[in-house]
RONU-905244 format. One line per 2 residues: number of its first residue (from 1); their letters; for each residue x, y, z of N, C-alpha, C, O, CB. Coordinates in nm, 4 decimals. Glycine has a CB too. Layout:
BEGIN
NUM) A) X,Y,Z,X,Y,Z,X,Y,Z,X,Y,Z,X,Y,Z ~ ... .
//
This chain:
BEGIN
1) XX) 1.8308,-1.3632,-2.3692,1.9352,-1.2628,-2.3798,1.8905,-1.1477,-2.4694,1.8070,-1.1766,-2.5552,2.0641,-1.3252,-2.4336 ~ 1.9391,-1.0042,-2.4617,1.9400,-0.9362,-2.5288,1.9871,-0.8766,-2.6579,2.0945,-0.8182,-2.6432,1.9428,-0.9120,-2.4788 .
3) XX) 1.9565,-0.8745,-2.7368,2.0344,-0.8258,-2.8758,2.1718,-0.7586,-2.8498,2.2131,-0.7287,-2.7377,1.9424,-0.7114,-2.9605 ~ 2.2277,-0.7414,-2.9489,2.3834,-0.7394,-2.9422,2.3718,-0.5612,-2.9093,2.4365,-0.5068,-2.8198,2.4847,-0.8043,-3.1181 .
5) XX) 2.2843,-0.4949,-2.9938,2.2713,-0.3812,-2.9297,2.2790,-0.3261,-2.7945,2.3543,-0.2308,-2.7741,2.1907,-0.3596,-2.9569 ~ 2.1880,-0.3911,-2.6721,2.2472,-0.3512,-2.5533,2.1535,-0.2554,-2.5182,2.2127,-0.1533,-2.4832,2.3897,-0.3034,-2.5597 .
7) XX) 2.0305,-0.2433,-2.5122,1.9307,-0.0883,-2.5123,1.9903,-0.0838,-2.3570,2.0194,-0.1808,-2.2871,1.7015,-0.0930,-2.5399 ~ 1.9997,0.0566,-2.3239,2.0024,0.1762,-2.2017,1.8820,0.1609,-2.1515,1.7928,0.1729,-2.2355,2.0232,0.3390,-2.2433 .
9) XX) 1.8474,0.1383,-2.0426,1.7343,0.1744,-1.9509,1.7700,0.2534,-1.8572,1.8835,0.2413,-1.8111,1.6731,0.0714,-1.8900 ~ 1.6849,0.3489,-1.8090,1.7070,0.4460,-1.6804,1.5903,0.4079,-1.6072,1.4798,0.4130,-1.6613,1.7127,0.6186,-1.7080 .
11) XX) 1.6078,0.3627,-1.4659,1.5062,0.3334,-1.3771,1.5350,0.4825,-1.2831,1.6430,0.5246,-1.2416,1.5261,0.1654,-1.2942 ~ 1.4089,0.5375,-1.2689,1.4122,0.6409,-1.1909,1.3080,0.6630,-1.1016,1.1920,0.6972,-1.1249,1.4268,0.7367,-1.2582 .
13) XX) 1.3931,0.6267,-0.9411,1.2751,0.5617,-0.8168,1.3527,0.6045,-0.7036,1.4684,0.5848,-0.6664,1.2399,0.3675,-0.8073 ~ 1.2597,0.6654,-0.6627,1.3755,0.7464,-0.5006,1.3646,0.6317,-0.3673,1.3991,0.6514,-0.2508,1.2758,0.9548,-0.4084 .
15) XX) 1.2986,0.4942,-0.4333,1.3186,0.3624,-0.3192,1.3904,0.2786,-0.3515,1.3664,0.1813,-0.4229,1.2105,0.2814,-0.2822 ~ 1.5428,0.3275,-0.2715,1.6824,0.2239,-0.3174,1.6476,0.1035,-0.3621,1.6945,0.0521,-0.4637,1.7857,0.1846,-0.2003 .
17) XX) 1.5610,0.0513,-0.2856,1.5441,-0.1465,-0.2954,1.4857,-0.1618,-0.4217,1.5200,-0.2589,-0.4892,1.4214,-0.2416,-0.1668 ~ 1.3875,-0.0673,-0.4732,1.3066,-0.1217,-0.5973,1.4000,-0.0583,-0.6959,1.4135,-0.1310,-0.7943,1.1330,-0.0729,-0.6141 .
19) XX) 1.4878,0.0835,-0.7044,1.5787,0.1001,-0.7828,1.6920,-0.0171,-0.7716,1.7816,-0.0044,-0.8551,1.6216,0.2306,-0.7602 ~ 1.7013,-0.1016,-0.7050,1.8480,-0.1845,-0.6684,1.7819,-0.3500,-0.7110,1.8382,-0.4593,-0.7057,1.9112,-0.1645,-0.4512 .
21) XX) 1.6843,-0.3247,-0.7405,1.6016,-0.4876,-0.7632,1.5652,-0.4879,-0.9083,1.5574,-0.5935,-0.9710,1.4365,-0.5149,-0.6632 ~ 1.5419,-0.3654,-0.9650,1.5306,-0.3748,-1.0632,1.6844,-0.3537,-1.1630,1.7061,-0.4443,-1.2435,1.4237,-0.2969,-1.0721 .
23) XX) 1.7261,-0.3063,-1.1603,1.9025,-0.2582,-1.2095,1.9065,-0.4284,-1.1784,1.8786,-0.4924,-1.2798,2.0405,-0.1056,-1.0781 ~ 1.9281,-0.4908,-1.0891,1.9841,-0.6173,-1.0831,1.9088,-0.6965,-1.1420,1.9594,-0.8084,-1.1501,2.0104,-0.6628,-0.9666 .
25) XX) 1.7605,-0.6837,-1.2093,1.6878,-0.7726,-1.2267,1.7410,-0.7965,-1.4449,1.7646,-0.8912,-1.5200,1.5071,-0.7123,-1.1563 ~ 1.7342,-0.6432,-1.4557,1.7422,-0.6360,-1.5807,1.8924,-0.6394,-1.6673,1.9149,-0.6730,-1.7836,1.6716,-0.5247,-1.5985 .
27) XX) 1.9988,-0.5817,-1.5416,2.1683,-0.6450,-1.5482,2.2009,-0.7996,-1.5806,2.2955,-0.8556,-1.6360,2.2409,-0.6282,-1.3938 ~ 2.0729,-0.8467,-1.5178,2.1432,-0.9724,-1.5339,2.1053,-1.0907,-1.6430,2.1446,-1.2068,-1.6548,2.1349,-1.0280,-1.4079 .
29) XX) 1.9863,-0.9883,-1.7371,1.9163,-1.0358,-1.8733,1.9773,-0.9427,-2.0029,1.9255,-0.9244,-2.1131,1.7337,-1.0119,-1.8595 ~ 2.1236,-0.8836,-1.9419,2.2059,-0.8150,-2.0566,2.1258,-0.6219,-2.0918,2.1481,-0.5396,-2.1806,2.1809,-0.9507,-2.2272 .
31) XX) 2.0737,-0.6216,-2.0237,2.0241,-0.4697,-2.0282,2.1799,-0.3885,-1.9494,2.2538,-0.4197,-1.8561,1.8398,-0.4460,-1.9122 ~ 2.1745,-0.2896,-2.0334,2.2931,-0.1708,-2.0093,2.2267,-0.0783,-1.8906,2.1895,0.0261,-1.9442,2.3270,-0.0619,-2.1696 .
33) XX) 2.2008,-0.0767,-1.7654,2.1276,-0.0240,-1.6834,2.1637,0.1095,-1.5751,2.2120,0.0998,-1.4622,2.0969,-0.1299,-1.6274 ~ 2.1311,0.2128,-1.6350,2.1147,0.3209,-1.5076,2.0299,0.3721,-1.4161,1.9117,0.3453,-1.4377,2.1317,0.4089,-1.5332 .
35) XX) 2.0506,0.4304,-1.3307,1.9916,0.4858,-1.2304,2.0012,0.6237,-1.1872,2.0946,0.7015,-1.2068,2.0195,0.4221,-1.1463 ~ 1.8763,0.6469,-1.1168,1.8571,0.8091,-1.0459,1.7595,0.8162,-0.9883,1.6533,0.7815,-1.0399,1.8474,0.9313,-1.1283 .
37) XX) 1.7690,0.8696,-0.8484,1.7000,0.8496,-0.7180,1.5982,0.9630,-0.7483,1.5267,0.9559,-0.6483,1.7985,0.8665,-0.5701 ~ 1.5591,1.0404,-0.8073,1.4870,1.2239,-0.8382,1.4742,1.2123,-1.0085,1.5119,1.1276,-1.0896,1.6371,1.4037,-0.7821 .
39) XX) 1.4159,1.3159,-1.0174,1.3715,1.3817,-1.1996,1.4947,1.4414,-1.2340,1.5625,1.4221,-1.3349,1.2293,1.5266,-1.2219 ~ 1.5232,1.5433,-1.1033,1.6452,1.5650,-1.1499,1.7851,1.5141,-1.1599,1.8772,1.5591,-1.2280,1.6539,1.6357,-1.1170 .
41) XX) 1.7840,1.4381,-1.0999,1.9198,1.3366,-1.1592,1.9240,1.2866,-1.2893,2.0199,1.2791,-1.3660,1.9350,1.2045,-1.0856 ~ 1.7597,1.2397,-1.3102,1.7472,1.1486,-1.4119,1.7877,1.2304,-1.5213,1.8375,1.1720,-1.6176,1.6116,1.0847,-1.4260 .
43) XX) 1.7736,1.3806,-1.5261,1.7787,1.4890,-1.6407,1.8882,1.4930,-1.6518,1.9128,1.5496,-1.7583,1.7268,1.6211,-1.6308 ~ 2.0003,1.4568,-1.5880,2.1494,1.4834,-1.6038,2.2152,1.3873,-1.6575,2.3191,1.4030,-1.7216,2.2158,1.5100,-1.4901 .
45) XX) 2.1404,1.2425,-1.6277,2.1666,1.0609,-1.7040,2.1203,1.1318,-1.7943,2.2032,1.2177,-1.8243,2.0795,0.8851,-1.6604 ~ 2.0049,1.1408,-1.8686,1.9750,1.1216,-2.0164,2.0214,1.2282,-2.0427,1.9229,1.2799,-2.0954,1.8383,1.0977,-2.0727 .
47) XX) 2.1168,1.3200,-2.0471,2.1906,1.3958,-2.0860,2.3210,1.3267,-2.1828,2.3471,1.3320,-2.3029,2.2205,1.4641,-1.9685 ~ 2.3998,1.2467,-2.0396,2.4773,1.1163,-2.0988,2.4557,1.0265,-2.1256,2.5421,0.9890,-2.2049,2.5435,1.0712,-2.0609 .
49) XX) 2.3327,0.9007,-2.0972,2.3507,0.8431,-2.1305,2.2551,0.8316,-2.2746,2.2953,0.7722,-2.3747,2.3665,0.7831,-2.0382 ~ 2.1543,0.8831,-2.2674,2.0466,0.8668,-2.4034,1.9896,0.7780,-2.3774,2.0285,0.6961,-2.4606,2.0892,0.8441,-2.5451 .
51) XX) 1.8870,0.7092,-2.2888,1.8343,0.5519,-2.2523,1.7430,0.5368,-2.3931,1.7065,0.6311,-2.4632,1.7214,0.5333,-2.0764 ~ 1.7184,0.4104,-2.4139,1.6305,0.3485,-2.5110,1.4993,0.3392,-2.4469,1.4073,0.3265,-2.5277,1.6798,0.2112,-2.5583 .
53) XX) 1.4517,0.3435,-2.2715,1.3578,0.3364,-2.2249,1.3734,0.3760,-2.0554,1.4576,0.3341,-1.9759,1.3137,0.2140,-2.2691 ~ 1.2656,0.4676,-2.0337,1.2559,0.5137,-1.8883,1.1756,0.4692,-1.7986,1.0612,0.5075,-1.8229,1.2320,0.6269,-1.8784 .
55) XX) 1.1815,0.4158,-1.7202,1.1240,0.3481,-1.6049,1.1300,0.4947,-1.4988,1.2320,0.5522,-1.4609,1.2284,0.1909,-1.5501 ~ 1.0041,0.5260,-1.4714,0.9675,0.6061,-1.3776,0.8645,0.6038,-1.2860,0.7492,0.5663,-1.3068,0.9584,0.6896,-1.4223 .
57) XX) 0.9214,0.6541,-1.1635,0.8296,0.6818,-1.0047,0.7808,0.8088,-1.0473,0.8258,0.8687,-1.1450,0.9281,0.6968,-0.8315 ~ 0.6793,0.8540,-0.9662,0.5715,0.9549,-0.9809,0.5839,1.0222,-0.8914,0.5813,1.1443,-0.9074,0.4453,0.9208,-0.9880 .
59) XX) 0.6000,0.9712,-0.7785,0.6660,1.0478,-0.5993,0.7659,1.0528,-0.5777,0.7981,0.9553,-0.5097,0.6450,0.9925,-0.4664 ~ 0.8696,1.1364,-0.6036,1.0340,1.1392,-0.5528,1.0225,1.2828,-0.5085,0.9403,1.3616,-0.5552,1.1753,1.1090,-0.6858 .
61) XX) 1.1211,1.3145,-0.4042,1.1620,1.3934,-0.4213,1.2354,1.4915,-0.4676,1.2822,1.4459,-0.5720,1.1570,1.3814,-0.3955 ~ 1.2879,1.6367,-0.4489,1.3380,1.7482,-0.5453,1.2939,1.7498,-0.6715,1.3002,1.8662,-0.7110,1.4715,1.7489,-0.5611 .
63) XX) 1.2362,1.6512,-0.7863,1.1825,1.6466,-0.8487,1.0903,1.5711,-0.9006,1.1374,1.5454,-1.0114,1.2279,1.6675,-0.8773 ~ 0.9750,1.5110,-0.8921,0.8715,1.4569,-0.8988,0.8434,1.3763,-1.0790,0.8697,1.4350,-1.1839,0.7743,1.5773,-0.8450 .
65) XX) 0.8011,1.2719,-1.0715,0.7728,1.2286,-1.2515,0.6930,1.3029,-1.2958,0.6799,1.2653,-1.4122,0.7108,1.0875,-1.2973 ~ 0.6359,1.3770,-1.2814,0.5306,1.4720,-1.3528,0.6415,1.6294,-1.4238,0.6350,1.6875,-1.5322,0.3845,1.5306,-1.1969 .
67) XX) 0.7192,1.6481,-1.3204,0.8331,1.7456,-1.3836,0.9094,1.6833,-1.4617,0.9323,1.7262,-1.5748,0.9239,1.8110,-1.2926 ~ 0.9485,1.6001,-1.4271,1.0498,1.5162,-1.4867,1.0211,1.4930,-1.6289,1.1070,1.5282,-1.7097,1.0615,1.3873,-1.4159 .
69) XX) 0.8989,1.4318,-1.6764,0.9201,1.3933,-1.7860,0.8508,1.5269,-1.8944,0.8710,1.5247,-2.0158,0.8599,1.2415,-1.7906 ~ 0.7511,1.6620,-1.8115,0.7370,1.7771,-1.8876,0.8655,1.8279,-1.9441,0.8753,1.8591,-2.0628,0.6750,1.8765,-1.8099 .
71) XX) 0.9704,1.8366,-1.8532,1.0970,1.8918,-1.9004,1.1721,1.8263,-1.9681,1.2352,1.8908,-2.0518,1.1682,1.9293,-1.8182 ~ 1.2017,1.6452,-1.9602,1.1929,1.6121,-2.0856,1.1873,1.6206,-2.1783,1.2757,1.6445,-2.2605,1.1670,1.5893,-2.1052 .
73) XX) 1.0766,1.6024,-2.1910,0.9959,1.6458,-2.3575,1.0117,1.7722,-2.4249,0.9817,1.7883,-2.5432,0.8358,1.6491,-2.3522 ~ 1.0677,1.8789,-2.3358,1.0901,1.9848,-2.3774,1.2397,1.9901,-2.4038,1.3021,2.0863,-2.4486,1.0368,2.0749,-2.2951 .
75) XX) 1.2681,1.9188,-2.3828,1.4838,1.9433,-2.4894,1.4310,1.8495,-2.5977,1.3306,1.7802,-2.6143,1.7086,1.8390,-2.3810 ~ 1.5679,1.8843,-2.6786,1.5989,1.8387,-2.8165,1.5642,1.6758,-2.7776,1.5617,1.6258,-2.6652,1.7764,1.8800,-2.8772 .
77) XX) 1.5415,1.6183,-2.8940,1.4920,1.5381,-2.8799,1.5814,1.3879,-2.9520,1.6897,1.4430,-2.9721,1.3695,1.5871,-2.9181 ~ 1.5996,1.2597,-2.9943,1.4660,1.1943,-2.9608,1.4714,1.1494,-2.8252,1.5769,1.1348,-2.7633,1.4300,1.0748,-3.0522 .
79) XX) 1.3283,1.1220,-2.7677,1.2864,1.1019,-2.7062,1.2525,0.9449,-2.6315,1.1742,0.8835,-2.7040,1.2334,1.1692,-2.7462 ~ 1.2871,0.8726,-2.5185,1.2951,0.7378,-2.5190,1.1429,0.7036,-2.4460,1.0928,0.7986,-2.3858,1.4395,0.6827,-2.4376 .
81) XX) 1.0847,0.6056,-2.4470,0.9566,0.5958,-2.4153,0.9705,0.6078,-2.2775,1.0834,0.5864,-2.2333,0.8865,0.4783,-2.4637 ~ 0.8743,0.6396,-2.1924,0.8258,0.6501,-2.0792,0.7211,0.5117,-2.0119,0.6056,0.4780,-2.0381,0.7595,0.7810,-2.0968 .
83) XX) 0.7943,0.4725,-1.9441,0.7149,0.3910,-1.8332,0.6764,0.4027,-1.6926,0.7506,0.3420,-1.6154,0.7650,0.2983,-1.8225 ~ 0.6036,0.4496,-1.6542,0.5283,0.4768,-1.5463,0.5466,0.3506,-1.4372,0.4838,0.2451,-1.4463,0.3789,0.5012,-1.5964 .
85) XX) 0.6334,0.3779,-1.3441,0.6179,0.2447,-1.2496,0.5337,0.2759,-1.1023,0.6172,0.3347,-1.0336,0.7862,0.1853,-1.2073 ~ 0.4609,0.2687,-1.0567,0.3864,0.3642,-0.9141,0.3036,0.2293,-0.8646,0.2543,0.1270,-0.9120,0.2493,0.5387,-0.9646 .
87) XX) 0.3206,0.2953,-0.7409,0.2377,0.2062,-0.6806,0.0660,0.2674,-0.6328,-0.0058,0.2232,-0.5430,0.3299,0.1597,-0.5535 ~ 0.0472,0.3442,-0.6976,-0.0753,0.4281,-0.6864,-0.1894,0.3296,-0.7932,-0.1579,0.2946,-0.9069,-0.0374,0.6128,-0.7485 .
89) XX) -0.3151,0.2989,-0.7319,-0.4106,0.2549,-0.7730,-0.4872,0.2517,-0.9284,-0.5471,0.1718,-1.0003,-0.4624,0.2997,-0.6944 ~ -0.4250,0.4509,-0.9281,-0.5004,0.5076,-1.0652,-0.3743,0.4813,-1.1571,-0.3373,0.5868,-1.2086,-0.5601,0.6951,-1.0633 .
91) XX) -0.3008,0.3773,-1.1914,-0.1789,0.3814,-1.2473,-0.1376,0.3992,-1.3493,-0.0305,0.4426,-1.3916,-0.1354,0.3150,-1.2356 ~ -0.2938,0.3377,-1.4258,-0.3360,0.4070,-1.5815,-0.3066,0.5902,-1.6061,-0.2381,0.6594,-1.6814,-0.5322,0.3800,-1.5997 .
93) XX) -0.4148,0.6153,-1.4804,-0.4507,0.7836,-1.5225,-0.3063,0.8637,-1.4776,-0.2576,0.9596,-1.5374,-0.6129,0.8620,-1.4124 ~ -0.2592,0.8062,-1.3719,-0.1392,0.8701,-1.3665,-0.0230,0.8727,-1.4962,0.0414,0.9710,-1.5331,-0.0854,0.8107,-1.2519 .
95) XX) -0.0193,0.7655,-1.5392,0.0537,0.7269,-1.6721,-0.0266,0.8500,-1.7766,0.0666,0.9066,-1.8338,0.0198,0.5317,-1.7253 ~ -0.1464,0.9063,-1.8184,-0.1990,0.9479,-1.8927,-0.1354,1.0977,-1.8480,-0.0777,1.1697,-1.9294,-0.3388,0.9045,-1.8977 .
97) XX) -0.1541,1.1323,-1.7116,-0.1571,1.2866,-1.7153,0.0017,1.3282,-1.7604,0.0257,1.4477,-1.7774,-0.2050,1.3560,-1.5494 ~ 0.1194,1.2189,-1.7813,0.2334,1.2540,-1.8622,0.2208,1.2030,-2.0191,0.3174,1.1783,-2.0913,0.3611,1.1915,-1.7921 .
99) XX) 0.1404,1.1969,-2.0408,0.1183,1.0819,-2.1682,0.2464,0.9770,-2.1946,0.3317,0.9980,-2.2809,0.0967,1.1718,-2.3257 ~ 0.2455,0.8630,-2.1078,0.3174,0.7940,-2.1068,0.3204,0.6880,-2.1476,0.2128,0.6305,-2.1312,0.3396,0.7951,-2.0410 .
101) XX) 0.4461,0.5902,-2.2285,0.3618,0.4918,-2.2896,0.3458,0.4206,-2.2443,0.3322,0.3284,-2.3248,0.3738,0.4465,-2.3747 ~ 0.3300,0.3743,-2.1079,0.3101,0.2442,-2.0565,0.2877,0.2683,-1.9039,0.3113,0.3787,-1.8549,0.4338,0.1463,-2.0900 .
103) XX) 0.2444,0.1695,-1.8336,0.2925,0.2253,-1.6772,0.2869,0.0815,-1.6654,0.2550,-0.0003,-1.7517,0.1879,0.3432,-1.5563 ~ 0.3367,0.0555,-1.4992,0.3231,-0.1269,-1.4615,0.3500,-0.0744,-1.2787,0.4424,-0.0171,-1.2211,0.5067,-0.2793,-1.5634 .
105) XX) 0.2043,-0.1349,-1.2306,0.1586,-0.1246,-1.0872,0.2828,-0.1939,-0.9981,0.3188,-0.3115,-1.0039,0.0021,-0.2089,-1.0649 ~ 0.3262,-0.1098,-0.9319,0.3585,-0.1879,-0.7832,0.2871,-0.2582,-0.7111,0.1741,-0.2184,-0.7395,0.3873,-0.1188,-0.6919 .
107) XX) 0.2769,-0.3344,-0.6385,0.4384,-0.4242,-0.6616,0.3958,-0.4848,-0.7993,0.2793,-0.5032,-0.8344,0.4892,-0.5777,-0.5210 ~ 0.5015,-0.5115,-0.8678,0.5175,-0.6145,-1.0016,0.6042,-0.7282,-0.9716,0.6758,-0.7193,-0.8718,0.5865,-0.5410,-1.1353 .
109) XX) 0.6090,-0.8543,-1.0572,0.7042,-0.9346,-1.0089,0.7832,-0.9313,-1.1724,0.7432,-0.8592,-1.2638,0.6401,-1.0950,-0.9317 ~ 0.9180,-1.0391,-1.1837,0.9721,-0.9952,-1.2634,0.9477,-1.0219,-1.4237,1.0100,-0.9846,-1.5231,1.0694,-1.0176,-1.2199 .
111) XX) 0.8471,-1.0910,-1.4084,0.8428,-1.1870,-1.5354,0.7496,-1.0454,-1.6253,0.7635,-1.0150,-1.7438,0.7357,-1.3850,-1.5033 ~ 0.6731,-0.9910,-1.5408,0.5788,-0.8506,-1.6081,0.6947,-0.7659,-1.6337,0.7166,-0.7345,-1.7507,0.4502,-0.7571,-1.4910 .
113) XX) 0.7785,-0.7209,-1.5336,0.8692,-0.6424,-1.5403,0.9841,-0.6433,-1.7102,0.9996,-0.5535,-1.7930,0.9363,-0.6825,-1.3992 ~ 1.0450,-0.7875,-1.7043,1.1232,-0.8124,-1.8404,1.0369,-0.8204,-1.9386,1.0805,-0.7717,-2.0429,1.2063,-0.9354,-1.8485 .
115) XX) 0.8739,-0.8865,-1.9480,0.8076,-0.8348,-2.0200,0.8380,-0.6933,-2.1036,0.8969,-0.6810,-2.2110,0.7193,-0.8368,-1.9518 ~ 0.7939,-0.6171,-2.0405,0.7381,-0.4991,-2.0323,0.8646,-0.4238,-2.1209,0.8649,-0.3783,-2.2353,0.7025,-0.4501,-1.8682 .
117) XX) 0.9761,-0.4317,-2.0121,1.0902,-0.3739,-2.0889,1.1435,-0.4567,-2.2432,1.2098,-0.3959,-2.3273,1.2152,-0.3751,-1.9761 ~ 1.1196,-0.5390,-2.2528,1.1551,-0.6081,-2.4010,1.0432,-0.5710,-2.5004,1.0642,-0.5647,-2.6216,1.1637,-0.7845,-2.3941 .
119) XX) 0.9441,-0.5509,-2.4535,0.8657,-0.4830,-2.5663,0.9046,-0.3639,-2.6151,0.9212,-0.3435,-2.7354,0.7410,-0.4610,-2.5342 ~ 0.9237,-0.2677,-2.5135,0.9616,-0.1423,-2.5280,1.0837,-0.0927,-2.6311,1.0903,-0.0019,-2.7140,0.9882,-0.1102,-2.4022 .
121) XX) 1.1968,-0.2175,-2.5771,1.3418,-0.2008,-2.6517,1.3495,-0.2865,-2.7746,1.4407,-0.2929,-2.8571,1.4692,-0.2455,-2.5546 ~ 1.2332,-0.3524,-2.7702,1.2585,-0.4224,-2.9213,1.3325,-0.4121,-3.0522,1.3812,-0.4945,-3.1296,1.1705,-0.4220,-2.9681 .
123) XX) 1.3189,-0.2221,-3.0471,1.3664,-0.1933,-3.1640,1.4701,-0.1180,-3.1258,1.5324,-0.0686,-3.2198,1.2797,-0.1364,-3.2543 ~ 1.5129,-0.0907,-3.0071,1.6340,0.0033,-2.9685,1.7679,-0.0397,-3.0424,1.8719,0.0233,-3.0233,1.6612,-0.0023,-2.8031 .
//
């Protein structure tokens, strides 16, 4: 279970099933969980909601993770870590060209997945 805190995650993936697998994966280990199909949606969640950690696609449309998280970084801040989720090979370098703190290859299964995010929110 999760700390009484409750960290915010924003998964942001323009493929319903892996946005809808993950929201359910991490809902149901007490994570407070949102969603947004684009960069730009996601810019309008962390507006409201403030996530403790971002789970991001690299290929969406209207706005792409590479915009997404430049413009980010450019409002007031703080800032919640960045996780790179792609199913692209170079998953490292893609993670680098946003300087991101983490990335985790498609497909993943879930045990990497809650991994991954409990490290991140540890201290949220």
């Amino acid at each position: 279970m999760v700390s009484m805190a409750q960290p915010r995650i924003l998964v942001v993936d323009d493929d319903t099933s892996i946005r809808s697998f993950v929201e359910m994966a991490l809902d149901s280990v007490g994570y407070v969980v949102s969603t947004a199909g684009n960069g730009a949606q996601a810019l309008e969640v962390t507006d409201q909601v403030h996530p403790d950690l971002i789970l991001l696609d690299m290929r969406m449309p209207v706005m792409d993770g590479w915009t997404f998280a430049r413009t980010y970084r450019q409002q007031a801040g703080p800032h919640a870590p960045i996780v790179v989720i792609t199913a692209a090979t170079d998953a490292g370098e893609r993670a680098a060209e946003i300087q991101a703190d983490g990335y985790l290859g498609k497909p993943f299964d879930l045990d990497e997945l809650l991994g991954l995010v409990s490290r991140y929110t540890a201290h949220a």
